[in-house]
C-alpha positions as CSV (number, residue, x, y, z in Angstrom):
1,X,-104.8,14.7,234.5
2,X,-107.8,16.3,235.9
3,X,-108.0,16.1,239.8
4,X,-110.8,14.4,242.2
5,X,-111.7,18.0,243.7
6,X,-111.6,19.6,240.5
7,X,-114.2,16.8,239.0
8,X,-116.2,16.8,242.0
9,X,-116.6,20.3,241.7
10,X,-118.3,20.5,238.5
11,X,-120.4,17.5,239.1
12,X,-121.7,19.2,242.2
13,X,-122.1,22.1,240.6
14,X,-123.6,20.7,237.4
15,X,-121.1,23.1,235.4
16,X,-121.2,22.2,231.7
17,X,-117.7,20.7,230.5
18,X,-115.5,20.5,227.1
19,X,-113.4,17.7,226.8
20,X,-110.6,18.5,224.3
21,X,-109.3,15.1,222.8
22,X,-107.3,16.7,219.7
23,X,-106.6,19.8,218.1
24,X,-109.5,19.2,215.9
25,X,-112.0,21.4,217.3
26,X,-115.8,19.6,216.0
27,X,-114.2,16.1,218.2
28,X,-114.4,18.1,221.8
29,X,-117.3,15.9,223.8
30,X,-119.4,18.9,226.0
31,X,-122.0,17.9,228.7
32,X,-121.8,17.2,232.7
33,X,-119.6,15.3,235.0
34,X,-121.7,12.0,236.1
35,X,-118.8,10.1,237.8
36,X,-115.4,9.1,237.7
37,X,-112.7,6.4,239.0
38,X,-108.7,6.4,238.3
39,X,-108.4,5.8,234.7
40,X,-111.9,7.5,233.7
41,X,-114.7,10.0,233.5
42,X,-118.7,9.5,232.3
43,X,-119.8,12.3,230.9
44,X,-123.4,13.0,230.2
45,X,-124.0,14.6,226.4
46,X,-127.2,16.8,225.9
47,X,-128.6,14.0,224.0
48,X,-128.6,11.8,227.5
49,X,-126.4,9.6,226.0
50,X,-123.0,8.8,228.4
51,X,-120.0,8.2,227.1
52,X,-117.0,7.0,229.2
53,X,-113.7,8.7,228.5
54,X,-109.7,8.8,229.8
55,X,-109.1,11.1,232.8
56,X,-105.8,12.5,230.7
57,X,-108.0,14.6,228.5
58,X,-108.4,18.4,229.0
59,X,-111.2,19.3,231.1
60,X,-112.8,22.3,231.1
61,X,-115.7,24.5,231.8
62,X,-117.5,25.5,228.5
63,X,-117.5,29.2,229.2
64,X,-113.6,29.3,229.2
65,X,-112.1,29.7,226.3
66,X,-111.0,26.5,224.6
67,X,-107.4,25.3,224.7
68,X,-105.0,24.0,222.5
69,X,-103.7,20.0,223.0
């Protein structure tokens, strides 16, 4: 699970994030941190559409390379 600092970080810094749901690459969700509580992040799509998902998801800055679930 990703961590308040860690979240707070790329919201602040407006870093563009992959979510990684599945192994199936085309299903990762990328745009920016918009806020967060215990069981859940908003993520803002380049579309400007939000979508709400689980905190238990993998994280990560668009620039790193992706990882495997």
């Amino acid at each position: 699970m990703i961590t308040e600092e860690q979240l707070d970080r790329y919201r602040i810094e407006g870093t563009p994030v992959r979510v990684v749901r599945d192994n199936i690459e085309i299903n990762d969700v990328l745009g920016i941190v918009v806020a967060w509580d215990a069981e859940s992040v908003v993520i803002r799509k380049r579309n400007r559409k939000v979508v709400k998902l689980s905190r238990s998801y993998v994280y990560e800055p668009v620039t790193a390379p992706r990882s495997e679930v």
